[in-house]
N, C-alpha and C positions, 0 to 999 in steps of 0.2 A: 651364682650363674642362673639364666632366668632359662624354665623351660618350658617345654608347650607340648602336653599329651593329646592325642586326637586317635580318628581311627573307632570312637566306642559305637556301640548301635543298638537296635532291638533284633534280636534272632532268634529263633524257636531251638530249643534241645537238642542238641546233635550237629550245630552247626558249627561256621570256625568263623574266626572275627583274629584280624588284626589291630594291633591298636599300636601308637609310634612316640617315642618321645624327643623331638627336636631339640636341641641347644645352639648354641653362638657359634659357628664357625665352626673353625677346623680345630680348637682348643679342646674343641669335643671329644674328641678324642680319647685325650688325656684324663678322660672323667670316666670311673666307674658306676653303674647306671643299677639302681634297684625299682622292681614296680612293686609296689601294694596296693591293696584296696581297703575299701569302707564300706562295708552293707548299714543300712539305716540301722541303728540302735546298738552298733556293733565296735570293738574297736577295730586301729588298720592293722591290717594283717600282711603279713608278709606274701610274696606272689614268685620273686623270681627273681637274680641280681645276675651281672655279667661284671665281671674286675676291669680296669681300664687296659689294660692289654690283648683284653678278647677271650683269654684262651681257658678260662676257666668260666662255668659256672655254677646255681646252685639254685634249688626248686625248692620250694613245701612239699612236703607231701603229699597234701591233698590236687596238684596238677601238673605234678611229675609224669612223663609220660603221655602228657595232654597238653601241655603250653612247652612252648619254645623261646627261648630268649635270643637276642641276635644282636650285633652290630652292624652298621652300615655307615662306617667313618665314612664314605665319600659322600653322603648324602646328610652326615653330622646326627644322625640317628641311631637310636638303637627302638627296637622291634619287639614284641610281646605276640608271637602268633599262639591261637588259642584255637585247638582244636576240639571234639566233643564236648561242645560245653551244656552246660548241666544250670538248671534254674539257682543250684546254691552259688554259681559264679557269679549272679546280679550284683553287680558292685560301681562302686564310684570308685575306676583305677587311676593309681597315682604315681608319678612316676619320680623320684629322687636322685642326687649324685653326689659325686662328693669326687676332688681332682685327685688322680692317682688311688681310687678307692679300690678293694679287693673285691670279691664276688660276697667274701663273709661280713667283710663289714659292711656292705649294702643291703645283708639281708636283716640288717638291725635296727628299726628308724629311728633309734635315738639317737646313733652315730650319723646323719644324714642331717645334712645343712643346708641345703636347695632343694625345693618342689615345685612341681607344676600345679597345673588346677586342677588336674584331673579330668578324665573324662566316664561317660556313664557305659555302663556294659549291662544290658538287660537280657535277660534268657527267659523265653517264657515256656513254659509246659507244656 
């Protein structure tokens, strides 16, 4: 499935940034949706997954409490809102699926068969 992250930006410490991952229609749906990112010299790291049904999901710990994951089947998206963000969140996020995928197996990019390009998230000091 092809996707398309957008949404990233430059924002100072303390702000909140959404970011979005598109898919193909309405089959979107049916796909459980994981974000990671990539800071330069870093591996990707897991961020946040939602299961294709909605009703579960699962955070790092490190933005538990501070990002929110979401769906938005009628708009064939799912949501990454990012609140207090912090200069270590500077990342290249990435967004994953996989059809009928859980919230756990989204938080694992080896199990993840589809990505997007990613889009950039800057937090500066």
């Amino acid at each position: 499935v092809q996707l398309q992250a957008s949404g990233g930006g430059l924002v100072q410490a303390g702000a909140s940034l959404r970011v979005s991952c598109a898919g193909p229609g309405s089959t979107f749906s049916s796909y459980g949706v994981g974000w990671f990112r990539q800071a330069p010299g870093k591996e990707r790291e897991f961020v946040a997954s939602i299961g294709w049904s909605g009703g579960i999901t699962n955070y790092a710990d490190s933005v538990k409490g501070r990002f929110t994951i979401s769906r938005e089947n009628d708009k064939n998206q799912v949501n990454l809102r990012m609140n207090s963000l912090k200069p270590e969140d500077t990342a290249v996020y990435y967004c994953g699926a996989v059809r009928f995928g859980t919230a756990q197996r989204l938080s694992v990019k080896d199990g993840i068969n589809s990505w997007g390009k990613g889009t950039q998230v800057t937090v500066s000091s």
